[in-house]
TORZA-370297 format. One record per residue: x, y, z of N, C-alpha, C in turn. Coordinates in pm, whole numbers, plus 50000, padded with zeros to 5 digits. Layout:
+-------+-------+-------+-------+-------+-------+-------+-------+-------+
|  n_xx |  n_yy |  n_zz | ca_xx | ca_yy | ca_zz |  c_xx |  c_yy |  c_zz |
+-------+-------+-------+-------+-------+-------+-------+-------+-------+
|     X |     Y |     Z |     X |     Y |     Z |     X |     Y |     Z |
...
+-------+-------+-------+-------+-------+-------+-------+-------+-------+
***
This chain:
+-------+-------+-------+-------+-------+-------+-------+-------+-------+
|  n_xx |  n_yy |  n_zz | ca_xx | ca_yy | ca_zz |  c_xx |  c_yy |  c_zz |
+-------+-------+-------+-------+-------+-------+-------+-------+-------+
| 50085 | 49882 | 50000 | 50000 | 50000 | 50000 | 50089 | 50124 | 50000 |
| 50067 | 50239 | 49899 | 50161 | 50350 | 49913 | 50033 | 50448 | 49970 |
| 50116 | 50527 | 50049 | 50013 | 50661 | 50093 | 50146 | 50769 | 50055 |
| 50072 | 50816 | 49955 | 50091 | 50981 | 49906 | 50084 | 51134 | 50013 |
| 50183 | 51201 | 50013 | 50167 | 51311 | 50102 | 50063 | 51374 | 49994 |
| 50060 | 51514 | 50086 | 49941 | 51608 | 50015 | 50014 | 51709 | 49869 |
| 50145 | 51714 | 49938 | 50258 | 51774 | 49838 | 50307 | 51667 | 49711 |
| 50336 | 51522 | 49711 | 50345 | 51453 | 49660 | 50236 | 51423 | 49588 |
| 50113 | 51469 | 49552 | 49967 | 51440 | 49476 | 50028 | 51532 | 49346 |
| 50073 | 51668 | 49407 | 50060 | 51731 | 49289 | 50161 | 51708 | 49158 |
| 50272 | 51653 | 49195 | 50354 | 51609 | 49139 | 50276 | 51476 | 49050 |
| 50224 | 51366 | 49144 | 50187 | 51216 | 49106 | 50068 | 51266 | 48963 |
| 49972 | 51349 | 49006 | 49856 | 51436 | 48921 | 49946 | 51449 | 48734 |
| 50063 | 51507 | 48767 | 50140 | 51564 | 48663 | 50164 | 51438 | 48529 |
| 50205 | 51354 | 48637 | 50229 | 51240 | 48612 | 50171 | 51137 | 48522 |
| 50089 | 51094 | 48649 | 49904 | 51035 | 48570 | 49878 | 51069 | 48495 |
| 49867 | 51212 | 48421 | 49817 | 51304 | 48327 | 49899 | 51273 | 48222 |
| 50005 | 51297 | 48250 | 50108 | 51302 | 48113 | 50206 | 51224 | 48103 |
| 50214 | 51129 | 48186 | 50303 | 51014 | 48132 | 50453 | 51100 | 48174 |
| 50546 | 50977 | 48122 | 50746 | 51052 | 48147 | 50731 | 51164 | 48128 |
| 50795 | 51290 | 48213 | 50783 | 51398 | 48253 | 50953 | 51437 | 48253 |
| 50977 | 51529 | 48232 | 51147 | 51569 | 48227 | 51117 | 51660 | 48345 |
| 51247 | 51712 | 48433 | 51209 | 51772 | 48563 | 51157 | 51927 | 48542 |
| 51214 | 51993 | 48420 | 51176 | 52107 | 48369 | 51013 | 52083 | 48330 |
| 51011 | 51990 | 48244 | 50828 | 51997 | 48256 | 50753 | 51984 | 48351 |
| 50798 | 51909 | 48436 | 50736 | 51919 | 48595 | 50725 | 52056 | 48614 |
| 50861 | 52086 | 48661 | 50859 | 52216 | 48709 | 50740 | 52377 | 48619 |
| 50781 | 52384 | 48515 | 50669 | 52447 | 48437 | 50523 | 52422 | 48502 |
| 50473 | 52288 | 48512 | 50314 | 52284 | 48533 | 50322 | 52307 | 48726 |
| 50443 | 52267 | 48781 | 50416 | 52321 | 48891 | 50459 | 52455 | 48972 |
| 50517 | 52515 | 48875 | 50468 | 52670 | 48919 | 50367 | 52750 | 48851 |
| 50250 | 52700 | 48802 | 50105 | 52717 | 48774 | 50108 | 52686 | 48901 |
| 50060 | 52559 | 48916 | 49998 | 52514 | 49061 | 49994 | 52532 | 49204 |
| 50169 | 52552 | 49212 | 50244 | 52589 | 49371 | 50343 | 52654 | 49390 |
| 50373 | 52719 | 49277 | 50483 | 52789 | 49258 | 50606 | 52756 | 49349 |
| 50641 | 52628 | 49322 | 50724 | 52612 | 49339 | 50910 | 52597 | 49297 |
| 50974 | 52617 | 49328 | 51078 | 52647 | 49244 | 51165 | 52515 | 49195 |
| 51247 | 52524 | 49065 | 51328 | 52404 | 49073 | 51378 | 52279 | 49157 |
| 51416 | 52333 | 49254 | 51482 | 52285 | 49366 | 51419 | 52181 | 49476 |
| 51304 | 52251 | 49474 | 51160 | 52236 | 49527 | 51139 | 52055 | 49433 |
| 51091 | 52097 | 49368 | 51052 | 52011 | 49259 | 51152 | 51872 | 49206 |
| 51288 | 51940 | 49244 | 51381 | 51790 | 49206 | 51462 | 51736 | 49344 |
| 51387 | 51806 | 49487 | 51403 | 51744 | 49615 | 51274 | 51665 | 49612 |
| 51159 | 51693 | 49566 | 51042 | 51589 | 49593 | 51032 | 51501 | 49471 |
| 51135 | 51488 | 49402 | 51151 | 51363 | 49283 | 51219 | 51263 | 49341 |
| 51371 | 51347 | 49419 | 51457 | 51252 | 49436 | 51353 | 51183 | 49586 |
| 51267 | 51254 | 49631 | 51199 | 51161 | 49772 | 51131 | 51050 | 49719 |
| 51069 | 51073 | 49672 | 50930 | 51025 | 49544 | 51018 | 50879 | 49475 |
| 51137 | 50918 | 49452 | 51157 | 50813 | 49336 | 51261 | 50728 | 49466 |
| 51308 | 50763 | 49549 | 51347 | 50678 | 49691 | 51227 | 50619 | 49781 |
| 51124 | 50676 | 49769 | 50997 | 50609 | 49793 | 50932 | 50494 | 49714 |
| 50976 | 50542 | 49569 | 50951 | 50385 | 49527 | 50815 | 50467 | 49447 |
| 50755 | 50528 | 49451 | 50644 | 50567 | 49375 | 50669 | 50648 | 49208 |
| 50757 | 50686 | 49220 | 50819 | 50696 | 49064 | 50920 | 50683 | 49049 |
| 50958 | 50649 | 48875 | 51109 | 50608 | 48882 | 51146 | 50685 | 48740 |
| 51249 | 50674 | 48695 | 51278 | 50750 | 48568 | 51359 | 50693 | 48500 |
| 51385 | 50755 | 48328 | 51477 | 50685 | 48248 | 51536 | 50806 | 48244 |
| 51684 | 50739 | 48214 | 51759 | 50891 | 48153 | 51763 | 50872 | 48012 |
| 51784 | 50971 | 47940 | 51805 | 51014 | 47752 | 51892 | 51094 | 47756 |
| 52000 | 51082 | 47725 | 52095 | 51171 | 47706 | 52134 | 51244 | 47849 |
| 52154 | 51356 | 47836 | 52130 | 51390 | 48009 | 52038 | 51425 | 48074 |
| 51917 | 51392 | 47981 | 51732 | 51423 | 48072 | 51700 | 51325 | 48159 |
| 51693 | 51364 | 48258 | 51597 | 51205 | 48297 | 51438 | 51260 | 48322 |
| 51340 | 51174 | 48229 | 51250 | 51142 | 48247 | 51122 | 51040 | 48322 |
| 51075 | 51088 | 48429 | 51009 | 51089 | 48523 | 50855 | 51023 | 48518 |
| 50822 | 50906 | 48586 | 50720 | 50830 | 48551 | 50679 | 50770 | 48689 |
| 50517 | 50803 | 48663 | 50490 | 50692 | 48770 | 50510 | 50510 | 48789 |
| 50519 | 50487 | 48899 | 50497 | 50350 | 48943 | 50374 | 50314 | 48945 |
| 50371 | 50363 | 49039 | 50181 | 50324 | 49113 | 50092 | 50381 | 49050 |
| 49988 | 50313 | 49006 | 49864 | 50332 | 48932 | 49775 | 50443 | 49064 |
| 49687 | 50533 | 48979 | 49620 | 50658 | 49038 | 49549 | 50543 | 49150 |
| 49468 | 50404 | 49111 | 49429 | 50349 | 49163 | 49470 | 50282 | 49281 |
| 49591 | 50231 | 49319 | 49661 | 50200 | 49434 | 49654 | 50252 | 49520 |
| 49685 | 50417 | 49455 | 49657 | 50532 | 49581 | 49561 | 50561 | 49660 |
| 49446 | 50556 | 49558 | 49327 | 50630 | 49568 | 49256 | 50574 | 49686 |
| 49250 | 50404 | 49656 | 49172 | 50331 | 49734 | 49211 | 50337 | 49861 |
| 49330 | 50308 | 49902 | 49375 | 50327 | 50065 | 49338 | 50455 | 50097 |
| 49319 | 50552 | 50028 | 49325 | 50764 | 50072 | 49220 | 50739 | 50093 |
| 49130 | 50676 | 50010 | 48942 | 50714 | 50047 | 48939 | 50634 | 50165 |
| 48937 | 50462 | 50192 | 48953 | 50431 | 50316 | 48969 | 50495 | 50438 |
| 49097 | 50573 | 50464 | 49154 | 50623 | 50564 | 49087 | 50764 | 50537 |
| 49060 | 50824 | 50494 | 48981 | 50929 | 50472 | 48826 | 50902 | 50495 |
| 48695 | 50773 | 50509 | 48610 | 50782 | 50548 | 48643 | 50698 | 50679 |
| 48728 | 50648 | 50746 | 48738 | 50625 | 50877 | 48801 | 50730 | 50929 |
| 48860 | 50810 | 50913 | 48903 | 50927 | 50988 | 48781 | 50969 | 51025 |
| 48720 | 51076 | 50925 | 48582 | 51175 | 50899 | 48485 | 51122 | 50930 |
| 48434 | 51013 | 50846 | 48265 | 50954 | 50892 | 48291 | 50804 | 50969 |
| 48401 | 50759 | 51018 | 48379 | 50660 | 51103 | 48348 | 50544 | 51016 |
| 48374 | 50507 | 50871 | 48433 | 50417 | 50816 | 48276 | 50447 | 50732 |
| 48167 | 50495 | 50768 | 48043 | 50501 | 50700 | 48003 | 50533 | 50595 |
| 48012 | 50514 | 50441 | 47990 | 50576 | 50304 | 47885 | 50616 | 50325 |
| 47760 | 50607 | 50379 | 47613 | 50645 | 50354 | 47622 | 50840 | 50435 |
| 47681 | 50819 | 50567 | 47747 | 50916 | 50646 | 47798 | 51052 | 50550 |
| 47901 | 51009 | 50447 | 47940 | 51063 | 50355 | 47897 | 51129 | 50274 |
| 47793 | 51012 | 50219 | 47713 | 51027 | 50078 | 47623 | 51166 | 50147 |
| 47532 | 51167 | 50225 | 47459 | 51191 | 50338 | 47543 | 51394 | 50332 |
| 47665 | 51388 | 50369 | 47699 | 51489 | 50378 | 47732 | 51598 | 50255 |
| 47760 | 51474 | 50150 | 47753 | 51511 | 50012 | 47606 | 51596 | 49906 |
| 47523 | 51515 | 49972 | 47364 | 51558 | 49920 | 47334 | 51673 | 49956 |
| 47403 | 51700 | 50149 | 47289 | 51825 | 50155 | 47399 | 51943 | 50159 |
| 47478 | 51927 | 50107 | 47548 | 52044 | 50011 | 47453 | 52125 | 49941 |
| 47384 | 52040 | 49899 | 47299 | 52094 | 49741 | 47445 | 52123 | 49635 |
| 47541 | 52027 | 49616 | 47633 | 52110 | 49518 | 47636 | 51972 | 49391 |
| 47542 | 51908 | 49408 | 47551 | 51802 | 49303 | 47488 | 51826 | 49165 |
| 47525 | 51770 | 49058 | 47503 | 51843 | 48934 | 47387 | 51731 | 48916 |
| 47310 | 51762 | 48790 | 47236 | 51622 | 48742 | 47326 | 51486 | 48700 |
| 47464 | 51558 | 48650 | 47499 | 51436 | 48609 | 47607 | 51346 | 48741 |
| 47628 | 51446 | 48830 | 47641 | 51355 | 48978 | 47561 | 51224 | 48962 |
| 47455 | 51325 | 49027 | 47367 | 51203 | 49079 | 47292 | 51108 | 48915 |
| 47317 | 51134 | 48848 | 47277 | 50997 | 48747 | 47429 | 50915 | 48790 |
| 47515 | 50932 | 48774 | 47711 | 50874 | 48806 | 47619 | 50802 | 48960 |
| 47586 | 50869 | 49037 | 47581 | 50800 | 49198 | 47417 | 50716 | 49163 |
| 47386 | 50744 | 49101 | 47220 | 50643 | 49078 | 47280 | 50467 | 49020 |
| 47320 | 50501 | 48921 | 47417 | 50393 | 48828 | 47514 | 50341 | 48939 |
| 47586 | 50378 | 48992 | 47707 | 50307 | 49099 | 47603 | 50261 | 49191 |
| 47509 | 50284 | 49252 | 47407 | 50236 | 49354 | 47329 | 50137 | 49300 |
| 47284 | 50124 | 49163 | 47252 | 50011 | 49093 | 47326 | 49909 | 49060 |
| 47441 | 49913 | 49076 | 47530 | 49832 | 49023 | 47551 | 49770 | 49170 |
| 47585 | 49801 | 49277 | 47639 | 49799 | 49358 | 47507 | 49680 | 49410 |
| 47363 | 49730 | 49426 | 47269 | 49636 | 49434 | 47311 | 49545 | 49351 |
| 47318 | 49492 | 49216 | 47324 | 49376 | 49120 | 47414 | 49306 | 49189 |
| 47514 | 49345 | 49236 | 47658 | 49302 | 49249 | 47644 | 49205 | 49428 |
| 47586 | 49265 | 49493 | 47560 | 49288 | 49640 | 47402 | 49111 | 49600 |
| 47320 | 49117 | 49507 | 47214 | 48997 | 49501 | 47290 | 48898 | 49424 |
| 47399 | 48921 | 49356 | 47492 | 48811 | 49302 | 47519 | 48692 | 49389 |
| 47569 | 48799 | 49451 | 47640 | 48791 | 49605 | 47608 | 48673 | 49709 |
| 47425 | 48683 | 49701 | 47356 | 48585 | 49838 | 47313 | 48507 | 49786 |
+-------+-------+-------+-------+-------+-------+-------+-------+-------+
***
């Protein structure tokens, strides 16, 4: 299981998105984001890629920068530990806090109607 810092997303994001990354292209999309400086940016590579979550090829004298871990590896342990922190392990709790936002679009909730249908099919398979 890898857990991602909050600083390490924005980098991994870059990543996911665009595939081998040279540290200058990093750097470019992340001073949009966090303005962060060079230095910045090729101290949280060299952590990142000693962590084991990305690794790189070199070309000539570029080295190009790639994830390991699928967005998915991440994701699933973050939401976990993120609805047992907050709602006490409860998705409905969640969902629940999500609704009375009022910030859901139509096509939210058709996306959350469909995953709740499925989830029934899947759930009568099941027994």
């Amino acid at each position: 299981m890898y857990m991602i810092t909050s600083k390490e997303w924005y980098i991994m994001q870059v990543l996911w998105e665009n595939g081998a990354c040279s540290l200058m292209e990093i750097v470019a999309q992340m001073e949009q984001k966090t303005k962060w400086s060079k230095s910045t940016c090729a101290t949280m590579l060299r952590r990142m890629t000693e962590k084991g979550v990305i690794g790189y090829e070199t070309k000539g004298k570029t080295k190009y920068f790639y994830p390991i871990v699928q967005r998915e590896e991440v994701v699933v342990p973050e939401t976990k530990n993120f609805l047992g922190r907050i709602y006490d392990g409860s998705i409905g709790a969640m969902m629940s806090t999500l609704v009375r936002q009022g910030n859901l679009s139509e096509k939210d909730i058709e996306e959350l109607e469909n995953i709740l249908k499925n989830a029934r099919q899947n759930a009568q398979k099941e027994e």
